[in-house]
C-alpha positions in Angstrom: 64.6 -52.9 -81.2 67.9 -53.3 -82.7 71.5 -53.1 -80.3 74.6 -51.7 -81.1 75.6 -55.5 -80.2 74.3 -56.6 -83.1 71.3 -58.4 -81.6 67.5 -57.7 -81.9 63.9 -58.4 -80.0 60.7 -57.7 -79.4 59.9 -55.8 -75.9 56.9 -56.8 -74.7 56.8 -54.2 -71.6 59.0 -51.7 -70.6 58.4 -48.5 -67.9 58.9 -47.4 -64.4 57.5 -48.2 -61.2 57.2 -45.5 -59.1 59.0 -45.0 -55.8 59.0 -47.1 -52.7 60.9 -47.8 -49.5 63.1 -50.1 -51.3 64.0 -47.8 -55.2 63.8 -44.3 -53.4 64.1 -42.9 -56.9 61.9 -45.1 -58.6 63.2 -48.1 -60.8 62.9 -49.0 -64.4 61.8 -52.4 -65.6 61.5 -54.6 -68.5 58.6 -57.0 -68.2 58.4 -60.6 -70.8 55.5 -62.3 -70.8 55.9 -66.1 -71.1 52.9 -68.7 -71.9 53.8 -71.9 -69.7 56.4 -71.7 -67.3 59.3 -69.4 -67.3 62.5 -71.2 -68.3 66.2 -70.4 -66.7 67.1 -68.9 -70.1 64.9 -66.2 -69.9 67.3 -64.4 -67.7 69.9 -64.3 -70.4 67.1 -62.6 -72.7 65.8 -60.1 -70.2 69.7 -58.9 -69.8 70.4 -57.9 -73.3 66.9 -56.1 -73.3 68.0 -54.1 -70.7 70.2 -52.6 -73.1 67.2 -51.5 -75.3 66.0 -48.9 -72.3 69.9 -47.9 -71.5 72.6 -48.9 -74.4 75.3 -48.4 -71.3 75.9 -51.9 -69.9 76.8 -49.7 -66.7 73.7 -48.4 -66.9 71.5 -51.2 -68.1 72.6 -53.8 -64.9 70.2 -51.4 -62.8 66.8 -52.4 -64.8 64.3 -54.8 -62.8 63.9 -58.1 -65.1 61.0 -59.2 -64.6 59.0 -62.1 -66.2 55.3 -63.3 -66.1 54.1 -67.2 -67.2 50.7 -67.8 -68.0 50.3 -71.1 -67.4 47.0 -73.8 -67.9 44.0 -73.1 -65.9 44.7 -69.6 -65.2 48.0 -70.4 -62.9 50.5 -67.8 -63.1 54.2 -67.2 -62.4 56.2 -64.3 -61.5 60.0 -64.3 -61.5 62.3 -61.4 -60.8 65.9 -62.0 -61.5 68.6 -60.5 -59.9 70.3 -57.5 -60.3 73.8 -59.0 -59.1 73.4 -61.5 -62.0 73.2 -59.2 -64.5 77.0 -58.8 -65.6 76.9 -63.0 -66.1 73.3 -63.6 -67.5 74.4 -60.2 -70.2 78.1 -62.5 -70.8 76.1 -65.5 -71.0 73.9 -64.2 -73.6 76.7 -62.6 -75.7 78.7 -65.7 -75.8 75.9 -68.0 -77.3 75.3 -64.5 -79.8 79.1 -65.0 -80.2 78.4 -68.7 -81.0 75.6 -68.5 -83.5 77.1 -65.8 -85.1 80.1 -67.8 -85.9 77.9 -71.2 -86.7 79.0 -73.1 -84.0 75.2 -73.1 -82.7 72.4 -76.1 -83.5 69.4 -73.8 -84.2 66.8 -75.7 -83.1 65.2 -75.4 -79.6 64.5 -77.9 -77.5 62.8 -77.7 -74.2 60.8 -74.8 -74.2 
C-alpha cells in the first residue's frame, strides 16, 4: 500500500477478530510475520500500517499490532504492542521517514 504520508509496505495480514469480553465490538488487527525474533523496531512499522486499514491517525491508534517470529527449531514468538504507544511508536516512525527523506539517515541496517 501507499500512505498519504508519503510512505509505503507490504501488509502481510490484516482483518478482524471477532467479539469477546474484552473488544465488545470486535477489533481490527494488523498481523507481520517476522523470521527470528521480533525486534523493538517493529512497533514503529506496525503503527504506520495501521494507517493502511484507517488513513485517520484518530482512527488508526485503535488497530491491534500484532507480530509473529518464527524462530529455529520451530520456536515461535508472539508480541502485541500497545494501544497507548501508538501516538509515540506512529511519531517515532515519521521522524526517522522525516530523516531519510531529508538524507540525514545511514541506509544500511544493522542488527536485524
Amino acid at each position: 500500500f501507499i500512505s498519504r504520508f508519503g510512505f509505503a509496505g507490504t501488509l502481510d495480514r490484516y482483518g478482524t477478530f471477532p467479539v469477546t469480553e474484552m473488544f465488545t465490538c470486535g477489533s481490527k488487527a494488523i498481523i507481520d510475520i517476522k523470521t527470528g525474533a521480533i525486534q523493538n523496531w517493529v512497533r514503529y512499522q506496525l503503527a504506520a500500517y495501521t494507517i493502511k486499514i484507517y488513513s485517520s491517525p484518530a482512527l488508526a491508534r485503535t488497530v491491534r499490532r500484532i507480530a509473529f517470529g518464527f524462530k529455529p527449531r520451530g520456536k515461535r514468538q508472539v508480541k502485541e504492542f500497545h494501544a497507548y504507544s501508538w501516538e509515540h511508536d506512529f511519531s517515532i516512525f515519521m521522524e526517522a521517514k522525516r530523516r531519510t527523506d531529508a538524507g540525514h539517515v545511514d541506509h544500511e541496517r544493522r542488527d536485524n
